[in-house]
C-alpha positions as CSV (number, residue, x, y, z in Angstrom):
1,X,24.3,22.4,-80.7
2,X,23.7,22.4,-76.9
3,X,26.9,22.5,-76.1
4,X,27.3,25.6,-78.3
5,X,24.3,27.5,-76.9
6,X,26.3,26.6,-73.5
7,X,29.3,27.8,-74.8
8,X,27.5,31.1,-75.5
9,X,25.7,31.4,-72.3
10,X,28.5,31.4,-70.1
11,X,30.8,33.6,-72.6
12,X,28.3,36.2,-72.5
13,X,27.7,35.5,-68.7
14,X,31.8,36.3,-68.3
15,X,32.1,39.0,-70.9
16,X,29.4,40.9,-69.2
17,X,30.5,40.7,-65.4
18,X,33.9,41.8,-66.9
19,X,32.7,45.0,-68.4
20,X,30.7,45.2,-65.1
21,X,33.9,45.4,-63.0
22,X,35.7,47.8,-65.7
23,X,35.5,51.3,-64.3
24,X,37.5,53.9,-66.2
25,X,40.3,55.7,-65.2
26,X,39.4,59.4,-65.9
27,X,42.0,62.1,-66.2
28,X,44.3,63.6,-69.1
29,X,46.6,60.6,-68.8
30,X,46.6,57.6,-66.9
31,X,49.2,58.9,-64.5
32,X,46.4,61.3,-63.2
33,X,46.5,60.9,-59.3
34,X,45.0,62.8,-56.4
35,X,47.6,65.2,-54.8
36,X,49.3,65.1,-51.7
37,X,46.7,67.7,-49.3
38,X,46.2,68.5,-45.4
39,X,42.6,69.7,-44.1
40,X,41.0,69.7,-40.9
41,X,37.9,67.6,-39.8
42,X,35.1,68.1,-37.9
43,X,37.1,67.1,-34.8
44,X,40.0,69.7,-35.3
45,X,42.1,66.6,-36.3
46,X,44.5,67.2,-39.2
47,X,43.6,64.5,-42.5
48,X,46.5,64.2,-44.6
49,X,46.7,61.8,-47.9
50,X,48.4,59.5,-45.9
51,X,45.4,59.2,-43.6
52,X,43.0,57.5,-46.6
53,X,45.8,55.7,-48.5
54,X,44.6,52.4,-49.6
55,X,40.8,53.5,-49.2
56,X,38.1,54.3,-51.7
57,X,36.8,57.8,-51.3
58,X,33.7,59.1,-52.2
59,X,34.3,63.2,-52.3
60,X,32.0,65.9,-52.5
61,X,32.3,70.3,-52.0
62,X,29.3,71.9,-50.5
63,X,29.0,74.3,-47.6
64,X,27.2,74.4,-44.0
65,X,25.1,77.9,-44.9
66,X,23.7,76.4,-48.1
67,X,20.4,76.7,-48.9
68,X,20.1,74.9,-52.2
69,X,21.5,71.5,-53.9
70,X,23.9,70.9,-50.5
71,X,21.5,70.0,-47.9
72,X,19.9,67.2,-50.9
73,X,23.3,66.2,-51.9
74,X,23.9,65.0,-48.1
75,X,20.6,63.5,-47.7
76,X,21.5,61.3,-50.4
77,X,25.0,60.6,-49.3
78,X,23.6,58.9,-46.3
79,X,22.8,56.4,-48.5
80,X,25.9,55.6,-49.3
81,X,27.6,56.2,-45.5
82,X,25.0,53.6,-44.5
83,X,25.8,51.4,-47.2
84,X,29.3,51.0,-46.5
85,X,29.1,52.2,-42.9
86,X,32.0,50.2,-40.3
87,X,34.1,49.4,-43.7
88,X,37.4,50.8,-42.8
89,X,38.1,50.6,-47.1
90,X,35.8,53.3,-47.8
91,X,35.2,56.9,-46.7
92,X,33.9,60.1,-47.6
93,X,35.4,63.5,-47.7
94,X,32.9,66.7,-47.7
95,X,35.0,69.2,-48.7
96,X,33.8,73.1,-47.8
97,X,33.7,75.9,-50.2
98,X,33.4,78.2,-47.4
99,X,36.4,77.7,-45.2
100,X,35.6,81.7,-43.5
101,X,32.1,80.3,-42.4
102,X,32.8,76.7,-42.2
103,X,34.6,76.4,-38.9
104,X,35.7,73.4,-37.4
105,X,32.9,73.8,-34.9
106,X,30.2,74.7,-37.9
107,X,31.5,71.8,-39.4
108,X,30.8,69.6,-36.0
109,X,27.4,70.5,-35.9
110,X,26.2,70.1,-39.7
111,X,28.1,66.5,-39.1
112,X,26.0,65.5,-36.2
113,X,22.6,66.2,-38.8
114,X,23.8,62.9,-40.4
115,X,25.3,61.2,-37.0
116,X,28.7,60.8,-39.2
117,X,31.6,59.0,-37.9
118,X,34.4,61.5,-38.4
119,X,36.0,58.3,-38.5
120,X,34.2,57.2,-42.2
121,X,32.7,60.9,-43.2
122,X,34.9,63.1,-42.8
123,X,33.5,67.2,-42.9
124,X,36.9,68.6,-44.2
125,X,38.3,72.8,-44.2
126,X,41.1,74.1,-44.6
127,X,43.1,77.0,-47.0
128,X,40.4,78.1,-49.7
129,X,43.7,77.8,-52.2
130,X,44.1,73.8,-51.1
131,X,40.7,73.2,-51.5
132,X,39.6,75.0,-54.5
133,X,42.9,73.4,-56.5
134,X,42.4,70.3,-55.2
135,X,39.1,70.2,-56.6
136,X,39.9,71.6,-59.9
137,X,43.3,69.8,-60.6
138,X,43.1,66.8,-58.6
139,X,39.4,65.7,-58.7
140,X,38.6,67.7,-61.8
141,X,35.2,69.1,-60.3
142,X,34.1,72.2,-62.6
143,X,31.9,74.8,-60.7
144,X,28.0,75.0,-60.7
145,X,25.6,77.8,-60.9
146,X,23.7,76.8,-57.6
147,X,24.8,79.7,-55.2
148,X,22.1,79.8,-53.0
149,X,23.1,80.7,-49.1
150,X,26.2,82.3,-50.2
151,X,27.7,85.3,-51.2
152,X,29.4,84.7,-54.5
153,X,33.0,85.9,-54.7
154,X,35.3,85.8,-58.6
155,X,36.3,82.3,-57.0
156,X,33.7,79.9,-56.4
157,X,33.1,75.9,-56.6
158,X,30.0,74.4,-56.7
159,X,29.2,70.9,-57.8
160,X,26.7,68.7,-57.5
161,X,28.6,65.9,-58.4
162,X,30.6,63.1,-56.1
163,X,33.9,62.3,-57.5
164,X,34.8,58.4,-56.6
165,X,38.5,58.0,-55.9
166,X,40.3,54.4,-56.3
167,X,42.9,53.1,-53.4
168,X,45.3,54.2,-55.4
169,X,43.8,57.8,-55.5
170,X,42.9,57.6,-59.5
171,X,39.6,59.4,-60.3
172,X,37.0,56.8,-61.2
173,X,33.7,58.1,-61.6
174,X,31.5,60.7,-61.4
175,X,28.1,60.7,-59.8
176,X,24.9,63.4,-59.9
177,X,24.4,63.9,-56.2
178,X,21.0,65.2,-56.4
179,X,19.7,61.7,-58.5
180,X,19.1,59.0,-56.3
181,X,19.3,56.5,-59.5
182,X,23.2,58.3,-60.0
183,X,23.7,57.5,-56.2
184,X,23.0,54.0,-56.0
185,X,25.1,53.2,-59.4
186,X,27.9,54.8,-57.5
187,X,27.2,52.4,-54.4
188,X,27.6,49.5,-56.6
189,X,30.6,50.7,-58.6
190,X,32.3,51.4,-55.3
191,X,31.3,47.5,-54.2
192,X,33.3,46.9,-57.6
193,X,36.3,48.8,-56.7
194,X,36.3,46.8,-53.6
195,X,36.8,43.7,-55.2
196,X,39.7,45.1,-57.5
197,X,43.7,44.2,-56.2
């Protein structure tokens, strides 16, 4: 009987840490990968696909100018730059929605709020097109009603969420930005995705 109840302790112990580890892959089919894109960073250097290939990325879209759910959404990614802050694995990508207003130099200064390594967060613009579509169709962010700062044009993306990307650039999660509870399961499940091969 002892060993039994063992038997069940552990199987329980193993089952658990194995649904633990077991992040879905999200898209319409399991062939569902990020697309090949080129932006520009906060240091006028040119980010391709290529340069996070084999990295988890944490991505969000907000803009410089914004006076609502952005300037919380950044505050709380701090969290998660600190977290996994000198790890070469893991970066993030803050995507503009605002590419007229958010200049590489307007993008330099709103990094140096969070003293980001352009390095690890990355402040990204670029063609409105690129970004908008890679939002939409490669990390499948809808848009938001929280405008505030901006004037709102027929095409617009705002999101609160952060989309976690897998080193193999499959979309894995998606996190509320503006809860901190959301933020910190997202630090863990990217500690997860750390340990996958």
């Amino acid at each position: 009987m002892l060993l039994g109840i063992c038997f069940l302790a552990y199987y329980y112990k193993i089952s658990h840490e194995q649904k633990k580890q077991a992040l879905p892959i999200i898209g319409n089919d399991l062939n569902h990968h990020v697309a090949p894109f080129s932006f520009v960073n906060q240091d006028g250097k040119t980010i391709t696909n290529a340069d996070v290939k084999g990295k988890i990325c944490v991505v969000e879209y907000f803009f410089a100018t914004c006076k609502g759910m952005c300037p919380k959404m950044n505050e709380h990614m701090v969290a998660v730059y600190k977290a996994f802050q000198g790890n070469k694995d893991v970066v993030i990508m803050s995507h503009t929605v605002d590419p007229l207003k958010d200049s590489v130099p307007a993008l330099k200064a709103y990094s140096l709020r969070f003293d980001a390594n352009p390095a690890q967060w990355m402040f990204l613009t670029g063609d409105k097109k690129q970004l908008y579509d890679m939002a939409r169709y490669s990390y499948l962010i809808s848009a938001d009603d929280d405008t505030a700062g901006i004037s709102i044009d027929k095409d617009f993306i705002h999101d609160k969420h952060y989309v976690l990307i897998d080193r193999h650039g499959r979309v894995r999660g998606f996190y509320d930005g503006l809860e901190p509870g959301e933020v910190q399961k997202m630090i863990g499940d990217i500690t997860e995705l750390l340990k996958e091969e």
